[in-house]
N, C-alpha and C positions, 0 to 999 in steps of 0.2 A: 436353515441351510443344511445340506446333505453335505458329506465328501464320501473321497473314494480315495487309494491309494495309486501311486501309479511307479512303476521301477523306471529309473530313466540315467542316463546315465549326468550326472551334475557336470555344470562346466562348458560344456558346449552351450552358444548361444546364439538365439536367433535374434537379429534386428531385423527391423521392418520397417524403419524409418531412418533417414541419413541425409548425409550430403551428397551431390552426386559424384557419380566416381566415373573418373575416366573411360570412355569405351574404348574396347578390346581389352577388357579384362574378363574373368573366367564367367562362362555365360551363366545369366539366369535364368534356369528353366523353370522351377516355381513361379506360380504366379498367388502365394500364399494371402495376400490382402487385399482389401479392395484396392489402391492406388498402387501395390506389385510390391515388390522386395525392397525397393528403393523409395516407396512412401509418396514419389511425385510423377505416376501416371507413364513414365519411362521402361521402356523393354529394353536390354539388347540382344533380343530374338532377332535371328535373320534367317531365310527361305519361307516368312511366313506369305500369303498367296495373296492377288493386290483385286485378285477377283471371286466370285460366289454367288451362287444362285439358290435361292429354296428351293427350286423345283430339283435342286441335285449336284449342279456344277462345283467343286468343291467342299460339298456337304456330306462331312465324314460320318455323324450321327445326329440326330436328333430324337428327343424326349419330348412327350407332351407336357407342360409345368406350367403354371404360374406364377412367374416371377415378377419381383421386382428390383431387385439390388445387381451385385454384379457377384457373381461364382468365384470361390477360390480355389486356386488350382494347383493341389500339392501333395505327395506321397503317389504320385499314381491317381489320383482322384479329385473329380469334381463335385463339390459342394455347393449348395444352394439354401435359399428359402424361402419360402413363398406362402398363395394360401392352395388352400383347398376345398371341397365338399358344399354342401349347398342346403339350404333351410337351416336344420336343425343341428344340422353335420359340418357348418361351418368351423375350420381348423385351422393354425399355424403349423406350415409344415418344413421341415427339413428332412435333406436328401442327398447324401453321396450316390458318383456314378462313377464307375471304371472309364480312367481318362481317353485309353484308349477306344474302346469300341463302346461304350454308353449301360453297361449293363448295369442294374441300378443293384447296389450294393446295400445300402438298408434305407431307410426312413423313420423319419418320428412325427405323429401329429401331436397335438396340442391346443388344449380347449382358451381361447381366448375369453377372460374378463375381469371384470376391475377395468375397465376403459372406457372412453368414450370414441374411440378410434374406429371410423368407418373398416370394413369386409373390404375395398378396395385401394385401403392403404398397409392392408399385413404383409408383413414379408422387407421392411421399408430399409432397416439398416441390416449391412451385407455382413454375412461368415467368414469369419477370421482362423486363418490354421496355421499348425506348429508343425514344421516341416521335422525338427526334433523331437519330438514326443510322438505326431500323430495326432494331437487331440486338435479338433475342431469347438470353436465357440460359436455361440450365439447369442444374440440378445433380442428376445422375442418384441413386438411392439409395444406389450400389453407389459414390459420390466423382467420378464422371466431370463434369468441370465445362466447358460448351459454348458457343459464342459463334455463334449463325444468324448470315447477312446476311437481306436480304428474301425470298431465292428459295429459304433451306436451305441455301445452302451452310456448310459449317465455318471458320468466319474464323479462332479460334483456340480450344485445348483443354487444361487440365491435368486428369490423371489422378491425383488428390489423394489415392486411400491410395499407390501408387506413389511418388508424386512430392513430396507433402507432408506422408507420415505420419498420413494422416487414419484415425480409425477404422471401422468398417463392423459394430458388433454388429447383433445378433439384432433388435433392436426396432424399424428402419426409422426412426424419427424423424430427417425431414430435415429442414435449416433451409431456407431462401430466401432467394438473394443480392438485396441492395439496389442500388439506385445511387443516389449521391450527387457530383452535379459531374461530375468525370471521373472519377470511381472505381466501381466493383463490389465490394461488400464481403460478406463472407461469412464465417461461424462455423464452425470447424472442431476437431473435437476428436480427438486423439489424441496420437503420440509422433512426434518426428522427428530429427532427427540433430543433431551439435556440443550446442552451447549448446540446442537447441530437444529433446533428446532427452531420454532417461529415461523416467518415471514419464507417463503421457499429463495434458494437460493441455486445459482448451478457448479456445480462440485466436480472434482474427481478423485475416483476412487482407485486405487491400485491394489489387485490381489495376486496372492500367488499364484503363479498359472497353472501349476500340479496340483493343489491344494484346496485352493479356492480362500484361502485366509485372506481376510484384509490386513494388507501390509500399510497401508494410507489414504486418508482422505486428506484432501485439499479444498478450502475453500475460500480462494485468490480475491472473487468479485461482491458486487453488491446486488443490487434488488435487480431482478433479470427484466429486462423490457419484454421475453417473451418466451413462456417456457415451454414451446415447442423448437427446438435447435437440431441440427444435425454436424455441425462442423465435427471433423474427426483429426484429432490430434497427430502431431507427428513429433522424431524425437531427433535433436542435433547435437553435436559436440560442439559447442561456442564459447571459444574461451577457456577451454580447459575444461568447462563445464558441461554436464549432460543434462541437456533442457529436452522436457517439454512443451510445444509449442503448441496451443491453440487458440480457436475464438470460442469467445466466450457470450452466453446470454446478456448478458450487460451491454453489448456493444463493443468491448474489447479484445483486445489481444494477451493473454499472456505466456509468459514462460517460466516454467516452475523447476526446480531443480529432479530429475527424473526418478531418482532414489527416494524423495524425503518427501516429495510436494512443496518443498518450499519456493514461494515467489521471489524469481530474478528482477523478471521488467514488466510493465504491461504498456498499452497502445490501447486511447482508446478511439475506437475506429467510427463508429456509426450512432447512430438514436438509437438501434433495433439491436434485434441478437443476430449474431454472424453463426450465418450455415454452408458457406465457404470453407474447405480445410484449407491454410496451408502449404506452402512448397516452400522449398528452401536453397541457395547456391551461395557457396561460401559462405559470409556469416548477415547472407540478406533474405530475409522472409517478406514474399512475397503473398498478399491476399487480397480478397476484392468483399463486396457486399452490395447491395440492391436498396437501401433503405435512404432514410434522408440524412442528410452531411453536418455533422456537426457546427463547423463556420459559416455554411453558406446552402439556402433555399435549392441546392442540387440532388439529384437522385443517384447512389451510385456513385462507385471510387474504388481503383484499383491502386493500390499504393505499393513502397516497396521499403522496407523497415530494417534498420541499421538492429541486427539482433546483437551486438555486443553491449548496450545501454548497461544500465541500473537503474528500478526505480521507476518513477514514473516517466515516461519517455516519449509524450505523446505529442511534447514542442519540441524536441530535441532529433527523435527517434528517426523520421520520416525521410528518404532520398530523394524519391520522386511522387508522383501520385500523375494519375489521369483520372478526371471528374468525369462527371456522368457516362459514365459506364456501367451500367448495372448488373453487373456480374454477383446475380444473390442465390445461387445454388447449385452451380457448378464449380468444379475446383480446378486449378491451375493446372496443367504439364509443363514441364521445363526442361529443352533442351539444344545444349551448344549456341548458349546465348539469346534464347526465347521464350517467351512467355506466353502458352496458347491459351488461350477463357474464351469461356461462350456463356454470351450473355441471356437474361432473362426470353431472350425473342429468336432465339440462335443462331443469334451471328458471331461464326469465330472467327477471332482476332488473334494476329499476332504481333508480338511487343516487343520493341529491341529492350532488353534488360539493363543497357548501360545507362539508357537515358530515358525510358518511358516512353517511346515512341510508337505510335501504333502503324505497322508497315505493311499489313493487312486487312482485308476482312471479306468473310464469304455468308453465308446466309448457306445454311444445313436444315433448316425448316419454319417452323413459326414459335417452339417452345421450349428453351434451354435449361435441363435440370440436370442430363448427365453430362458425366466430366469424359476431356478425349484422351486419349490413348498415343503416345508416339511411339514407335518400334518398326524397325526394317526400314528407316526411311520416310515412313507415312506416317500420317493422322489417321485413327480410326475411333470415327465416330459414331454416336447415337443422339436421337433425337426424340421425344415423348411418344409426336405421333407415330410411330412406326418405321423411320427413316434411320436407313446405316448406311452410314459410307466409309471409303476407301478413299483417301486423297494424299496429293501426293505434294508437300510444300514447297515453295521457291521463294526466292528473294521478294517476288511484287507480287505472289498469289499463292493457288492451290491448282493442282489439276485434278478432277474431277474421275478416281479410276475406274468409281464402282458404286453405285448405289443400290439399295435394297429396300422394299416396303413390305411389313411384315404386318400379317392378318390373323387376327383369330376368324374362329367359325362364325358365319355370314357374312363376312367380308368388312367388317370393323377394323380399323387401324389398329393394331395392337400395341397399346401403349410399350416404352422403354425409358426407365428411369435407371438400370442399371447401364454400366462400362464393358467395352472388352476385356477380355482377361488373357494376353498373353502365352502363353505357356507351350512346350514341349512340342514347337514347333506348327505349334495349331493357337487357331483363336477361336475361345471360348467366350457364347452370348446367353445372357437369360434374359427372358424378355415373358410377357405375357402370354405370349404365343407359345414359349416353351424354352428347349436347353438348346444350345446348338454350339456345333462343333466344326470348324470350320476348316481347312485344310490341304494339302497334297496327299491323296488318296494312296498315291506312290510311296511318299517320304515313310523312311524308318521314322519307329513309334520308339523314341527313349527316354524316357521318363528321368529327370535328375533333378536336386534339390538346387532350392538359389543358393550363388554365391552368398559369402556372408560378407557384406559392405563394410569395407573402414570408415567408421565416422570421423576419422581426424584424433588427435593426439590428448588422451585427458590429463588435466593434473597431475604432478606426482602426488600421494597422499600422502598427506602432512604426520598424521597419524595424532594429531593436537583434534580435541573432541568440541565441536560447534553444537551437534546439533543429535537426539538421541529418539529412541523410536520403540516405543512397545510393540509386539507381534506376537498374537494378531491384535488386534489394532481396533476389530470392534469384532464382537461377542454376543452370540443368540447362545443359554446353555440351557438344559432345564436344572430343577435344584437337586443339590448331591453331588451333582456333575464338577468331575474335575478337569480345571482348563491348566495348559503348561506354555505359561509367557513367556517369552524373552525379549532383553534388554540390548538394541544395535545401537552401533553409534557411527557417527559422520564427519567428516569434517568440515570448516566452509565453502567449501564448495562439491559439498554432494559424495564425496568419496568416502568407501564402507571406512569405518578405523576397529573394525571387528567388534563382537560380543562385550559388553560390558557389565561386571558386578554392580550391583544394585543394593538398596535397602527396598521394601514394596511394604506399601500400605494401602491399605481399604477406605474407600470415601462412598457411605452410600448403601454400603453391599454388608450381608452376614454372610461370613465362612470364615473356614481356617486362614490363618494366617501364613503368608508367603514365605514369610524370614528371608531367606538369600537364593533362593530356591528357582521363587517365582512361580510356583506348583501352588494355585489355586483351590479349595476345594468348598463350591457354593455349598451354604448352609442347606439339608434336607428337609429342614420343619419351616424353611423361611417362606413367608410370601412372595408374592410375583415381586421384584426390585429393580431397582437400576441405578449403576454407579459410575467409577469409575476404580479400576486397579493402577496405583499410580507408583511408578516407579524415581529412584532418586541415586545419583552417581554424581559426585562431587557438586560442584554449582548447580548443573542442571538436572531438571526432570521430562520426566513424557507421562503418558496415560494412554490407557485402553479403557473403553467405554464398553460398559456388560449389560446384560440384559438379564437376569433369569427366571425361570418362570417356571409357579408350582405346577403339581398336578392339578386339574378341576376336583370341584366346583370354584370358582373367584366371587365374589362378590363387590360394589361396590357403589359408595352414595356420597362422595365427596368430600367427605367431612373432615379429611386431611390435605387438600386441595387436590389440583390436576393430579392424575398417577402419574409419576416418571417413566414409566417404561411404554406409553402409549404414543404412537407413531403416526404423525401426520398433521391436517387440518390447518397449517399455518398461522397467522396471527389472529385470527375472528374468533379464538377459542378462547376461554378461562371459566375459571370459578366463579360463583358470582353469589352473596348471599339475597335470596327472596324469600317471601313465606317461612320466615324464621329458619330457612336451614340453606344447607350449601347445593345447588344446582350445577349443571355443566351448561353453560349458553354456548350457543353458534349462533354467531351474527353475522349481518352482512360486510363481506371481503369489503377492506376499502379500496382497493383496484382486483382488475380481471371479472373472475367468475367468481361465484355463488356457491357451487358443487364443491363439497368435499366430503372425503371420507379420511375418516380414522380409526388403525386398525389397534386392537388391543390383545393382539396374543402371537406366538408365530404362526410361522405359514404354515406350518407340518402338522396342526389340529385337524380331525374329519369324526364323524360322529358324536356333534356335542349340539347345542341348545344356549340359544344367546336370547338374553330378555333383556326389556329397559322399561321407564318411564317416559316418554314422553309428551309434551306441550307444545304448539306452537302461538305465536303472537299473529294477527291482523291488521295489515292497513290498507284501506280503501280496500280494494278488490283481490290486493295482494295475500296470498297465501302459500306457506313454503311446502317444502315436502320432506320426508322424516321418514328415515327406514333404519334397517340393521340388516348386516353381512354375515351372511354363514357359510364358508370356503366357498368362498366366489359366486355365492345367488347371494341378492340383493333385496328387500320386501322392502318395498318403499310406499310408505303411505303418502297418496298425492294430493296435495290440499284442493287445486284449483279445480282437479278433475275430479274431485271426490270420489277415489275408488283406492285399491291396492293393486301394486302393480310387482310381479313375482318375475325376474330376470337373472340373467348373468352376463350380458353383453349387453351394456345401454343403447350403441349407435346400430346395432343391429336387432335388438329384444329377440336375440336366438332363445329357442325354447318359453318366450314370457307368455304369462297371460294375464291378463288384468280381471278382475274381480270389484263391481261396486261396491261401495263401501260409505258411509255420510260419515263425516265427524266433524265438531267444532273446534273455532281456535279458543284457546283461553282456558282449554279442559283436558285434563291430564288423561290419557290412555298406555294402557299397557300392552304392549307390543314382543310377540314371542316368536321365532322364528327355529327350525329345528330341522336340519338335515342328514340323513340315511343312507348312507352310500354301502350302494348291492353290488352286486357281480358285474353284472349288467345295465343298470339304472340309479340315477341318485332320485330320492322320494324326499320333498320339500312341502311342508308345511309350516304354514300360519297363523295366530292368533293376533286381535287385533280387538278391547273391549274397554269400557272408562273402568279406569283405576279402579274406581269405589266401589265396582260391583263384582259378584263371585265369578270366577274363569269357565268360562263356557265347556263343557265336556267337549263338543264338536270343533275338527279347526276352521277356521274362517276361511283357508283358501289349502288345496291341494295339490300340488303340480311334480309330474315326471318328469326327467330330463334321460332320453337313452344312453346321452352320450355324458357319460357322469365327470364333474369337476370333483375329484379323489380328496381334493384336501387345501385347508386356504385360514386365513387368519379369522378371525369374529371381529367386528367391527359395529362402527356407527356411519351411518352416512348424512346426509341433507343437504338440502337447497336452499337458501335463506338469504334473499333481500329483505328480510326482517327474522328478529330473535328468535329463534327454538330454543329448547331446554331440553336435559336428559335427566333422570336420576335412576337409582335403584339400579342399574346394572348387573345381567347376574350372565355366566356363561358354565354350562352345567352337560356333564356327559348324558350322553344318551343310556335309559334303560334299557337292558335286553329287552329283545322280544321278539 
């Protein structure tokens, strides 16, 4: 992880989630997150324009982009991110523009890999901005999570499958970090090390949002039915308490105390993972899903959840529900007593909220993934294939004000998975097609931040201590490196009860000793480690989980089991003894997929050389594939095709080439991978020869890439419906030359 500093003034706070607040209160002209200031799809923008034309009518500017999410619209400026470039030049891009007239203020690309995610789903989960600070976030699809200042620059960054075992399947479904107070909070699912490793699970993590420290992980659920999700959290005052609310991969609902991560209540909604966020009015959360029904052979169900519970609430919890409704990736709006969703086929609906009654429904196209919009009055919609509209709702329907079909070049419908985005008197669209700004060409341009929303009345705090919290909370250092912990405390129900004196002790870990201090300082002679710093104040304690890691060369053969500080690979991994000594097996996943990778260094290594041993097993025709990672290229040795295959983006093989190559199973090979990263070029070579015999002078496969991946973890990867094995491990800097 990088940081940056940032001067800000403390104290002021931005929400972005709430209950709703009364209309005619101070406007909001931010439209800072995907679902607005108000977290549930709700504007109360008025003079916004009920008509618009591409060809001009109403079309204050437009950008050519690539979009897919929905733009955030704050400080003056519009945000986005999408992809870019083509062949080799394929990118993850983001992009500020000046709200008012389109002038494009900076950009960033970014080299996609580590994924499996097709070129046609980057860009998927939407830019989150801090109307207080300025800084803009993003969470790339490929895990890269990013911290702007105003001007582009990188304030700070963690690289989340590296770094926090995030996963990156085939389906792109990204979630959208929130902010809440001083935190950034975000849904992550996969597998990661210590206590947090195994079987992948889906988590959330909260980090400072100046900083980038992890303040908390959470991990409320069990084994996820599917770890591509996008539901995006939102946050309520219920009860005195400040919850988190989301859905979760499991199938559930929960709500976790917003401070601490601690679980309130959960709901569990569906078979499948819920990628519906959330809405909330009073203290009823309202959510839907597409998947099949827990009691009964139905698809789809929009429910509406009594959020005051404890506990398990999933016979208790419920008010109402309407079945078969399959509302599985769109999210709710709600307003003055409605509930609008659109379903998987998009048709939107409206739902009287007292009683679950559905009192409408219109048909907006053939494919429901984005969420609508209420403001001025209207619904403003989108639809996959290319379809926006303008409509205007009533008691028994919708009137139809305005529709639009929007084209990329040759006259292809151009896809739209992102929302309008309200704001400054104009409505902002990103879409494939491009940016678009929608408007009274007339109306004054005045730019102002949102209201900041009462969520309702929290607890007084007790100042009696429940619940205590190290910060930060998880810890990449190198060795030498001194870290400075501190010890928060809470009370039952979520409220700060300030700094708390501590005793701290080391589990795990060589360094100095903390004494009262909390002032860390890892060992310089120690090896690569992993622990925990654990603190201790009356009854109770906390821990932060460290990581640190020598300089190169590392070496490594098993012979003390699994290393602790290796990150990923879920439960098909362990030690295993064969051949009279300790091996690493990767076996086949007993659900999902096959594919994994696991990284063993941080992401900030570039110029080193990763070696291994090894082996793979045979049955019948089946045969796996066996590679290692050097800062995001991949040399994967493929069994069935008998060749090497040199990439860094699998669902696209940007920049790969493949190389024959024969090898058998049952026979150990040494496998040497070595990257150079130039000015202009990273230079990527391979060796690839059986153990037993001397290292070939020449290397086995060559490959350029123009557009250079700077820097990335060392890893092991494979595919294995049957065993592979690793040993000998070495990860070693590169000589001059």
């Amino acid at each position: 992880m990088t940081k940056g500093t940032l001067g800000v003034t403390a104290g002021v706070t931005l929400l972005v989630a709430l209950l709703l607040l009364p209309f005619g209160s101070a406007a909001a002209q931010d439209w800072p997150s995907w679902r607005g200031p108000m977290q549930n799809g709700v504007s109360d923008q008025t003079g916004l324009v009920s008509s618009w034309s591409v060809d001009g009518e109403n079309l204050i500017w437009f950008q050519e982009y690539i979009g897919r999410s929905t733009p955030a619209v704050f400080d003056g400026r519009v945000c986005a991110n999408g992809r870019t470039g083509d062949g080799v030049a394929k990118k993850e891009i983001v992009t500020c523009w000046n709200a008012e007239d389109g002038t494009r203020l900076w950009e960033h690309t970014f080299s996609v890999f580590n994924t499996t995610v097709p070129y046609n789903r980057v860009g998927w989960g939407s830019v989150t901005g801090d109307p207080e600070t300025g800084l803009l976030y993003a969470l790339n699809v490929d895990g890269h999570l990013h911290a702007f200042d105003r001007d582009g620059g990188i304030v700070w960054s963690w690289r989340l499958g590296e770094d926090l075992g995030r996963a990156s399947g085939y389906g792109g479904r990204t979630s959208t970090p929130i902010l809440d107070e001083d935190r950034l909070v975000l849904s992550v699912i996969g597998s990661a090390w210590g206590d947090l490793g195994g079987p992948p699970r889906h988590r959330y993590a909260a980090f400072d949002k100046a900083t980038g420290d992890v303040l908390w992980v959470a991990t409320p659920g069990g084994q996820p039915a599917d770890l591509n999700t996008q539901s995006v959290p939102i946050v309520a005052v219920v009860g005195g308490q400040r919850l988190l609310i989301d859905g979760n991969a499991d199938g559930r609902i929960y709500a976790l105390q917003a401070r601490t991560g601690r679980k309130v209540w959960e709901f569990h909604l569906s078979q499948r993972g819920i990628n519906v966020s959330p809405v909330i009015a009073g203290d009823t959360v309202y959510i839907a899903h597409s998947e099949e029904n827990l009691d009964e052979g139905t698809m789809g169900r929009v429910v509406a959840i009594d959020a005051t519970g404890r506990g398990d609430i999933t016979a208790t919890g419920e008010k109402w529900r309407i079945n078969e409704l399959a509302v599985g990736f769109s999210s709710p709006a709600i307003h003055d007593g409605r509930l609008y969703v659109i379903d998987n086929s998009a048709n939107l609906s409206a739902i009287d909220v007292a009683g679950g009654t559905v009192l409408w429904e219109h048909s907006v196209g053939t494919v429901g993934k984005s969420s609508p919009v209420w403001a001025d009055g209207r619904l403003y919609v989108t639809e996959v294939n290319g379809n926006v509209h303008i409509l205007e709702p009533g008691p028994d329907g919708v009137t139809e004000l305005d529709s639009e079909d929007l084209e990329v070049e040759g006259g292809r419908e151009a896809e739209i998975y992102g929302s309008f985005a309200p704001a400054y008197g104009r409505l902002y669209l990103t879409a494939e097609s491009g940016v678009y700004a929608i408007g009274d060409p007339e109306a004054s341009f005045e730019p102002a931040p949102a209201a900041s929303p009462d969520l309702g009345p929290e607890s007084a705090p007790t100042g009696t201590v429940a619940n205590l919290q190290v910060v930060p909370a998880e810890v990449i250092a190198a060795a030498g490196e001194t870290i400075d912990f501190r010890l928060l405390a809470f009370d039952a129900n979520g409220q700060p009860a300030g700094e708390a004196s501590a005793s701290w002790t080391l589990e795990g870990l060589a360094g100095s000793s903390l004494g009262g201090s909390g002032e860390f300082q890892a060992s310089p002679e120690a090896a690569n480690q992993a622990g925990r710093v654990i603190a201790t104040a009356g009854d109770g304690s906390a821990a932060a989980r460290v990581r640190i890691f020598s300089p190169l060369p590392w070496t490594e053969d098993f012979e003390s089991g699994r290393p602790g500080h290796w990150i990923g690979g879920g439960g098909s991994l362990a030690v295993v003894e064969e051949e009279g000594r300790k091996l690493f097996r990767k076996g086949p996943s007993r659900t999902g997929i096959h594919r994994h990778a696991i990284y063993i260094g941080p992401s900030t290594l570039s110029n080193y050389t990763v070696q291994a041993d090894v082996m793979s097993t045979e049955r019948g025709r089946r045969r796996p594939d066996i590679g290692l990672i050097n800062s995001g290229y991949t040399m994967d040795l493929q069994g069935n095709h008998q060749r090497i295959e040199v990439r860094s983006w699998a669902a696209e093989l940007r920049m790969a080439e493949r190389f024959p190559f024969a090898w058998d199973p049952d026979s150990w090979y040494r496998l040497k991978l070595r990257v150079d990263i130039e000015a202009d070029r990273a230079l990527i070579r391979g060796k690839a020869w059986p153990r037993g015999e001397a290292e070939p002078a020449e290397w086995t496969v060559t490959v350029e890439d123009p557009e250079p991946v700077r820097q990335g973890s060392p890893g092991l990867i494979g595919y294995s419906p049957i065993d592979i094995y690793y040993d000998n491990v070495q990860v070693t800097e590169n000589p001059s030359s």
